[in-house]
C-alpha beads as a LAMMPS data file, in Angstrom:
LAMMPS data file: protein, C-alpha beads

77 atoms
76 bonds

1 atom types
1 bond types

-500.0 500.0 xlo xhi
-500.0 500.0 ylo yhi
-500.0 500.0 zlo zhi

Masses

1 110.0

Atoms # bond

1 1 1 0.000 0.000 0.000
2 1 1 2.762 2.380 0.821
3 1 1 4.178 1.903 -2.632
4 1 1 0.549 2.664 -4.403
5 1 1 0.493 5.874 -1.975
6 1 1 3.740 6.764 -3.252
7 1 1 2.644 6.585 -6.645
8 1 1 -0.536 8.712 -6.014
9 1 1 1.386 11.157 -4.664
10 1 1 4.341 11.443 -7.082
11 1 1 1.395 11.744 -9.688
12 1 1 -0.512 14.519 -8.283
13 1 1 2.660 16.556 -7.284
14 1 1 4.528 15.851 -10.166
15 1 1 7.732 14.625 -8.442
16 1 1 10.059 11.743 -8.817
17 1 1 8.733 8.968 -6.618
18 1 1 11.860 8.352 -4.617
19 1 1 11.393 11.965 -3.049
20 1 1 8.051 10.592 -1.371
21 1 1 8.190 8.860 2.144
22 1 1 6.157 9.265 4.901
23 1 1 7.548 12.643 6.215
24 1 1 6.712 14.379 3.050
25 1 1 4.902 17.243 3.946
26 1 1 4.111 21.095 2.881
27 1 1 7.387 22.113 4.765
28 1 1 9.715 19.989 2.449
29 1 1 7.972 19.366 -0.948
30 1 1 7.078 23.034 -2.477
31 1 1 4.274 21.801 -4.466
32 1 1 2.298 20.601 -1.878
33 1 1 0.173 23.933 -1.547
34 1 1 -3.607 23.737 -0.028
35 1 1 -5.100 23.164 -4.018
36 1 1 -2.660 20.283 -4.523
37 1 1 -3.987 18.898 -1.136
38 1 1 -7.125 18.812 -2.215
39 1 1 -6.631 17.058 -5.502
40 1 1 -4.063 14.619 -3.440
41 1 1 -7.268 13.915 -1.125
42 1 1 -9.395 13.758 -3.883
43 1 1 -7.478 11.169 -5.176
44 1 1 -6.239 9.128 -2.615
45 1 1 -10.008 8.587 -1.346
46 1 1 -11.046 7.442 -4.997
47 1 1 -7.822 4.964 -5.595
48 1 1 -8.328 3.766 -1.858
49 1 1 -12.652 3.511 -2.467
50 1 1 -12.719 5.504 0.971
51 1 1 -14.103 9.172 2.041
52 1 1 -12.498 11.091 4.988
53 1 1 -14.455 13.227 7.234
54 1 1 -13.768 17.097 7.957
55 1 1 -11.871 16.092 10.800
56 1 1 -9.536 13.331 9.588
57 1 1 -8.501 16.188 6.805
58 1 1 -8.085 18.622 9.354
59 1 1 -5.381 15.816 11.268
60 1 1 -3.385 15.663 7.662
61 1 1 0.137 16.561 8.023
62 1 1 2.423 14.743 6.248
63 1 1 2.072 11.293 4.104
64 1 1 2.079 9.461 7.271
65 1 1 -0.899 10.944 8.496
66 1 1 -2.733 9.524 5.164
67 1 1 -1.220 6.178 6.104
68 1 1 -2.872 5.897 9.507
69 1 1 -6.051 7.102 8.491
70 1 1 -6.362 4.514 5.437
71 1 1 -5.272 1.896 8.566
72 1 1 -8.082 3.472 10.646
73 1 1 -10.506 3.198 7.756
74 1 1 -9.547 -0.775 7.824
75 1 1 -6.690 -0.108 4.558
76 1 1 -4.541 -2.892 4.992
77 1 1 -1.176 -1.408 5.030

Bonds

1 1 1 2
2 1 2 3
3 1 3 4
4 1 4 5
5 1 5 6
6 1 6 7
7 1 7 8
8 1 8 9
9 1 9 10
10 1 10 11
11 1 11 12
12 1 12 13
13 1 13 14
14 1 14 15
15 1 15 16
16 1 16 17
17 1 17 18
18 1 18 19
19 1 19 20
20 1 20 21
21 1 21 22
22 1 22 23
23 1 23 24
24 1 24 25
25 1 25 26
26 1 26 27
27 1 27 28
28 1 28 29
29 1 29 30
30 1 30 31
31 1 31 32
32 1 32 33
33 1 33 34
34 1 34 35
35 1 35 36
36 1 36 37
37 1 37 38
38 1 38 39
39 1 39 40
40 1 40 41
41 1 41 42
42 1 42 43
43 1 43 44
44 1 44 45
45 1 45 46
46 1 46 47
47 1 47 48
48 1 48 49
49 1 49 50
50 1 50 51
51 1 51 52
52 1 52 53
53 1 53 54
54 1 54 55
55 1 55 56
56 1 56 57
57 1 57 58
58 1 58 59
59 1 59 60
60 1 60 61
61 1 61 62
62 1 62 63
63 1 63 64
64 1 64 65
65 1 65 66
66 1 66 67
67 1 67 68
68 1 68 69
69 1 69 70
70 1 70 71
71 1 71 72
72 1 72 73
73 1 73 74
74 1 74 75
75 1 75 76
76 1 76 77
């Protein structure tokens, strides 16, 4: 799972996948700006066949964050 959230992300931010791990965040990768988040979101809920609430978005952070929600949301990681 970690390698197909990898991918996602590399997609929607344009960037070579080996850049991505889980401490990717807004503070290190300067395309992650709040309308890339969205689209990242966007698509990581529709590859994953899950929706986040308001409040899981809110706890988003860095790619790790995404990983525990999809755990919480029973993703097998």
């Amino acid at each position: 799972m970690s390698e197909k959230l990898y991918q996602i992300v590399s997609n929607v931010f344009n960037v070579d996948k080996s850049k991505i791990n889980d401490e990717t965040s807004p503070e290190n990768l300067e395309q992650w700006d709040s309308f890339n988040f969205y689209v990242l979101l966007n698509e990581i809920e529709n590859q994953f066949s899950i929706t986040f609430n308001l409040d899981e978005t809110l706890e988003i952070k860095k790619i790790g964050d995404f990983k525990k929600l999809l755990e919480k949301n029973g993703v097998q990681i």
